[in-house]
N, C-alpha and C positions, 0 to 999 in steps of 0.2 A: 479232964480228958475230953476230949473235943472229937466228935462223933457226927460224918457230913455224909448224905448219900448224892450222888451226881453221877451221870453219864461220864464217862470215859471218852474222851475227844481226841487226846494227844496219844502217839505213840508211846509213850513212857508210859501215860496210865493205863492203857490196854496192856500193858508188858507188866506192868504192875498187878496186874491182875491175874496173873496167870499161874503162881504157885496156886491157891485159891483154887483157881478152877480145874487144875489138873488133881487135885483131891474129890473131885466127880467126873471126868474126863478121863484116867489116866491116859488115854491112847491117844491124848497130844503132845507133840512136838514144839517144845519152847519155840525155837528157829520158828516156827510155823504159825506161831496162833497170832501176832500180830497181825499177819497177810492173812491171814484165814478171816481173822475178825473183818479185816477191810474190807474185803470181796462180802462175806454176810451185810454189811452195812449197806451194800448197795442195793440189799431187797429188804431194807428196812429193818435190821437185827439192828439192836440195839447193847451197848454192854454197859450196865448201873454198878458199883458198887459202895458199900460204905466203907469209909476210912476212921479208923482208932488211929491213934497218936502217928496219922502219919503215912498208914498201911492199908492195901486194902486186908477187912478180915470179912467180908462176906460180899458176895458177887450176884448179877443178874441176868442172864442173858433174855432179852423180851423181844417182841414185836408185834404191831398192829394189826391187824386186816380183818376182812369182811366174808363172809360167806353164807350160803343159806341155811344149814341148820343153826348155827351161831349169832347171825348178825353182824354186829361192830364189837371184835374182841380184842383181848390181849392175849399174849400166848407166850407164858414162860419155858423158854426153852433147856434155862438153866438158875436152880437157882442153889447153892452152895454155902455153908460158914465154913471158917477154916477150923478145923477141927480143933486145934488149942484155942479156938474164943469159943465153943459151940456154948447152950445152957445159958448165956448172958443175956440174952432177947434180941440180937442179932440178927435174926431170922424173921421173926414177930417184927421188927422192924423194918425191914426189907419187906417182908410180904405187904407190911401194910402202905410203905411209899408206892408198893406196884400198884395196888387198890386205886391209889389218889392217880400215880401217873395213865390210868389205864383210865379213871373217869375224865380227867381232865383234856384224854384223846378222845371222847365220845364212845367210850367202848361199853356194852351190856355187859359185857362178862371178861369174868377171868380165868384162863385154862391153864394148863399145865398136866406133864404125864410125869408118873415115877414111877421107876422100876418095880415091879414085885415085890423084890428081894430086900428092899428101902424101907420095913417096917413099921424103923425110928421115923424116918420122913413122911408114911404115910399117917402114924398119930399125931405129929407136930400139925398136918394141914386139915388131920379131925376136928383138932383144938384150936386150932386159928379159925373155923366155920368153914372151910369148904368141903364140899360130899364127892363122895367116890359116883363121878357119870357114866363111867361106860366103862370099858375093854378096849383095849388098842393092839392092835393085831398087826405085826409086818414079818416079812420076808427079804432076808439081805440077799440081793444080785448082784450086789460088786463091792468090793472094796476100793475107797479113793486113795490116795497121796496122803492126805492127811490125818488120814484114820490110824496108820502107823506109828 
């Protein structure tokens, strides 16, 4: 069983990607998440995932940038197993290609937000080493097109 993590370039493999990420997304639109992902790419989103026999079975949404509390970071925006691979190290995998892709871009750090409600998610990234930094606090003032 042959096991490859790699960015997502072509159409097919973004679409490929997309049951996957609609098991943390529900509120996209298949029709949508291709053009969706394109438009994100153009301020540097990025989509990773790794493939089992074929498929993708876990996803990454990242991107680079810089700021003053942070410095040179990475920032997962999304990171997902499909729930019939979870438990296999899938995850532990993917988190740790983000580590290497995020040093290899010059980044100090690695961030990422999860829900509250994400329990199982926030032990998995206890035990992988990263610490709970802060609170993330927003207010939704519109809804887009694609949030539907």
């Amino acid at each position: 069983m042959t096991m490859e993590i790699r960015i997502a370039s072509t159409d097919e493999e973004i679409a490929a990607c997309f049951p996957v990420m609609q098991t943390l997304r529900p509120h996209l639109v298949e029709s949508g998440f291709v053009p969706l992902v394109r438009r994100l790419e153009a301020g540097g989103y990025r989509l990773a995932y790794l493939e089992e026999s074929g498929r993708p079975v876990a996803v990454a949404g990242l991107r680079t940038g810089e700021n003053i509390p942070w410095g040179r970071f990475m920032y997962v925006d999304d990171l997902v197993t499909d729930p019939a691979h979870r438990s296999r190290g899938h995850g532990a995998r993917m988190l740790a290609w983000l580590r290497e892709y995020a040093r290899a871009a010059g980044c100090e750090q690695l961030r990422l937000d999860s829900g509250l409600q994400r329990k199982d998610a926030h032990r998995f990234y206890e035990r992988e080493g990263m610490t709970l930094a802060s609170y993330h606090f927003c207010e939704i003032l519109a809804s887009g097109p694609d949030r539907r």
